[in-house]
N, C-alpha and C positions, 0 to 999 in steps of 0.2 A: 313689312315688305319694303323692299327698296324702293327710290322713286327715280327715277331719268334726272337728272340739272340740264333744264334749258331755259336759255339766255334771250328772254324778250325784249326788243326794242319798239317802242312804238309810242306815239301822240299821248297826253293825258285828258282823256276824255270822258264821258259819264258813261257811255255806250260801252268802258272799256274798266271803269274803274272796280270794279268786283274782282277782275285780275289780279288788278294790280296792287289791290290789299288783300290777296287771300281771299276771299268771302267766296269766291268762286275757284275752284282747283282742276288745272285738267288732270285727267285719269292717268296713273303712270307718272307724274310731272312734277317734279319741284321745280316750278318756277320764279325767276328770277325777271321783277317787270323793271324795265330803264325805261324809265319817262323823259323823252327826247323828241326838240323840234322836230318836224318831218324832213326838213330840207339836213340836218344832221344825221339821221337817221340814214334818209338816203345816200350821202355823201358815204356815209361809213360801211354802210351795206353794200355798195353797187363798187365801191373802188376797192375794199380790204375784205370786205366778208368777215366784217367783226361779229356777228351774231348768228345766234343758230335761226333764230326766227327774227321776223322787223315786219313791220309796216312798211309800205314798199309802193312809190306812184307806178298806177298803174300801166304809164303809158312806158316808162323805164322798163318795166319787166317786162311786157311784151316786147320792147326790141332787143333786150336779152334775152329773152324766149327763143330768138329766132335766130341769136349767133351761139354765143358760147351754153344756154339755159344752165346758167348756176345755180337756180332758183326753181322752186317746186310753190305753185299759188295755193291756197286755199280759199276758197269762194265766201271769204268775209271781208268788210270795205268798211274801215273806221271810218271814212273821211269820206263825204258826197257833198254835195252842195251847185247849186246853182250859180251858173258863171255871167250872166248877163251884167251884174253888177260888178265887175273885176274890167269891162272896158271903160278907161280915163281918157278923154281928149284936151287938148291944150286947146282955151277959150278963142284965143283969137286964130285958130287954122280952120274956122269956117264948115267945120262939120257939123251938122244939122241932124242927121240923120244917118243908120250903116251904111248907104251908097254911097253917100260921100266920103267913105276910106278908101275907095281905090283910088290905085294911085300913090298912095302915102305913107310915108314914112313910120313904121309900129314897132315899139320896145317890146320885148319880150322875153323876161329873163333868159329863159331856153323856148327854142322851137319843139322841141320835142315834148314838154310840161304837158303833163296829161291836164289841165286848164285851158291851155292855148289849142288845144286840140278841139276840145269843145268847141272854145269858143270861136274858131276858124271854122269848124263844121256846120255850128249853126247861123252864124254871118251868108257862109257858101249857098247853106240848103237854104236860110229860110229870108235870106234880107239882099239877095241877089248882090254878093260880095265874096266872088271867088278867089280862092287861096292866093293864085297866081296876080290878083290883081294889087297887091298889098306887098311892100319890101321892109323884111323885118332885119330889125337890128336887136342881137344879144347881148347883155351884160346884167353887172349887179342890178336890182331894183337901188340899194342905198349904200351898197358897197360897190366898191371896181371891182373888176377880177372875175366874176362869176362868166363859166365855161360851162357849153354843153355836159355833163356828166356822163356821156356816149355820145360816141361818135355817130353823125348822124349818116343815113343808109347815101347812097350815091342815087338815090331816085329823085332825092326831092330835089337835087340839081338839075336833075334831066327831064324832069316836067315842069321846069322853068321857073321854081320858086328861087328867090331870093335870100339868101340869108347869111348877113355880116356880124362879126364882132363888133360892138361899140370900141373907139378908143383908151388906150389905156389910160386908168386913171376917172374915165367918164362913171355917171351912173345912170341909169332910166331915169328915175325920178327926179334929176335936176337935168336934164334933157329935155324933158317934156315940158316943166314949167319955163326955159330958155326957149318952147318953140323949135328946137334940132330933132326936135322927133313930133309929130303932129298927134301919135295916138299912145295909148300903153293896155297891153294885153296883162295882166295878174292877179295871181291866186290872192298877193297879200295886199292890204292897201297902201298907195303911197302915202308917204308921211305928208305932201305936203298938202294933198289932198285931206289929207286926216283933220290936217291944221286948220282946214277953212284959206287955204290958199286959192284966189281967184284965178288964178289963171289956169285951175283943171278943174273938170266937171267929167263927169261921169257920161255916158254917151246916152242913155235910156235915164230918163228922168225919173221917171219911177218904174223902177228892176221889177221889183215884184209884181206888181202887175204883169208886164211881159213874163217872168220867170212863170208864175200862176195859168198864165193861158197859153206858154210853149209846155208845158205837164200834161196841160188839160187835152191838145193838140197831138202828143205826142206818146204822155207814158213815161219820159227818159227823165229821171231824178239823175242827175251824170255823176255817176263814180268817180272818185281822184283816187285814193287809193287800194291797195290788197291789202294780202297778208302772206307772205313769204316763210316759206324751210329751205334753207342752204339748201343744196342738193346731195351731199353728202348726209349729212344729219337725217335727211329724208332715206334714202336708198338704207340705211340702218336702220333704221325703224321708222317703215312707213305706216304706224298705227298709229305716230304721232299726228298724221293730218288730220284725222276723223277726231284725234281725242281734242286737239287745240279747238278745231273748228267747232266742237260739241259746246268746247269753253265761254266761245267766244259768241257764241247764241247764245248763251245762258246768260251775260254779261246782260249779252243787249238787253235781253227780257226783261230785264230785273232795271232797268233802266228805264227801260220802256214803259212799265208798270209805275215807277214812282214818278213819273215825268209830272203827270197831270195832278198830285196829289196838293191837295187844296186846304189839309189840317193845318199844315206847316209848313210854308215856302222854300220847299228845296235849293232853288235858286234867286238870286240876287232880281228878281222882275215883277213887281209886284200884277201884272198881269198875263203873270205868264199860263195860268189856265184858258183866258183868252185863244190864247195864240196858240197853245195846244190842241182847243176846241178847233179853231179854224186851219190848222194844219190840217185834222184830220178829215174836216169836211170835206177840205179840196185834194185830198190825198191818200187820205184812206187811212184805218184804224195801224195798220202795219206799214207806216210808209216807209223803215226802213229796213225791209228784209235781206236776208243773207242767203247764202245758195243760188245756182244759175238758173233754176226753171225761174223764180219768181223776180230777174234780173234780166229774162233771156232779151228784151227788148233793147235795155239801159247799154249792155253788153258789144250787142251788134249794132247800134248805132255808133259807138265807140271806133269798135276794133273795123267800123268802114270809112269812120273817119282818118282811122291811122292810115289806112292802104291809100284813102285819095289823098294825102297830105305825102305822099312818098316813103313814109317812115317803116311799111311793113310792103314785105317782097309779093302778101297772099292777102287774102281776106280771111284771119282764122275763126274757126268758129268756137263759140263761146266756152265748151266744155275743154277740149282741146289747151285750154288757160290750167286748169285745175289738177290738182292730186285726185284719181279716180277714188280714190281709199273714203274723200269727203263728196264725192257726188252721191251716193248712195248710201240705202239705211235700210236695216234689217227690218221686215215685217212681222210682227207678231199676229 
């Protein structure tokens, strides 16, 4: 029997890796897995529509969702992670603490980075540092040149956020260590921080802990990205959501499954059963499920961050993201 050819773009992950050799097939499917940074992934997805399916940040598609929706989700998220440790402050601007950002000057590749959203939302909600109170400047982290990838909605002007281009030629990350920019909001680390350069330091001394008791407080393991079907590709065979998304559960499982396995060290950590054990203590044996019932919390925190942030016109709710074809499942 024939199979479909469709064209996956997306992260090379363990959560993902059964795809991406085969060892997992979706139904119908010859697939084709391109293993690609996310920020190229997105580039190529959100400007050309080079792929039938991608990996796709989440905060992107819902402000496509809301103009042109080129894109059909499916309620799988390679990529989550806790953003607490993605804010850098430059040592000598005298932050102490997140109140001390108001006021000040913060890099942020994009305003719209489904990261910066987070971490704007929980500054807002939980460390009394409102959106409005911070002026963000854009550009590369370590290239010049980097531009919103969408234009951003005309709310978040009119609820009085702030938000400029860096100079051409500039980058975040030698800004922040020059002190022209006091804070840096991102997904990736800076290099110079990487380095053991003194003059950045992380804002929360030790993330994990705070990460560990905003979970235990909250529930919200924060989503960065989807998982996307052109819309086209979709509207012709919308059987394809359920069969990817079937895929892309079985991946994780099988991932999931070998994580903790302690015969023979899967990964490069020699304690990483450890950190397996204590992941699950504080988080649960499934901490990282797929589908909206068991996300509905992670979700709507999210998508009311986006609406207080300007970037969406509603509040949508959570299903409303998805292909109906993967919210549902037959009962025997």
């Amino acid at each position: 029997m024939s199979r479909i050819s469709v064209t996956l773009a997306c992260g090379d992950y363990d959560r993902t890796e059964a795809l991406r050799t085969g060892a997992v097939r979706p139904e119908g499917v010859d697939l084709t897995y391109l293993a690609l940074p996310p920020e190229e992934v997105f580039y190529r997805m959100l400007r050309h529509r080079e792929f039938d399916a991608a990996e796709l940040s989440l905060s992107s598609y819902v402000l496509n969702l809301a103009r042109a929706a080129d894109f059909v989700a499916i309620p799988v998220f390679p990529s989550r992670t806790f953003r607490h440790n993605g804010i850098y402050v430059n040592t000598a601007a005298g932050i102490a603490e997140p109140a001390d950002l108001a006021g000040r000057l913060v890099g942020v590749p994009e305003y719209q980075m489904t990261a910066a959203v987070f971490i704007r939302g929980v500054l807002a909600e939980r460390h009394g540092v409102p959106v409005t109170a911070v002026r963000y400047r854009t550009g590369g982290l370590h290239e010049p040149g980097r531009a919103e990838k969408l234009p951003l909605p005309a709310r978040v002007a009119e609820l009085g956020i702030e938000v400029e281009p860096v100079g051409p030629g500039r980058t975040l990350a030698s800004m922040l260590v020059a002190g022209e920019i006091d804070a840096l909001y991102s997904a990736r680390m800076p290099l110079p921080f990487a380095h053991g350069d003194p003059s950045v330091r992380r804002l929360f001394g030790d993330p994990r802990r705070v990460e560990e008791a905003y979970f235990a407080d909250s529930g919200v393991f924060p989503i960065m990205h989807t998982v996307v079907l052109r819309r086209d590709v979709y509207e012709r065979r919308p059987w394809l959501a359920r069969s990817l998304y079937k895929a892309f559960d079985e991946a994780r499982q099988q991932a999931t499954r070998m994580i903790g396995e302690t015969n023979a060290l899967r990964y490069s950590l020699p304690w990483l059963y450890d950190e397996v054990e204590r992941t699950r203590a504080t988080m649960g044996r499934d901490f990282w499920p797929y589908g909206v019932d068991a996300n509905d919390v992670t979700l709507r925190t999210f998508l009311r961050y986006s609406y207080e942030q300007g970037l969406t016109d509603r509040q949508w709710e959570p299903a409303e993201l998805f292909a109906p074809e993967a919210l549902e499942s037959f009962i025997v």
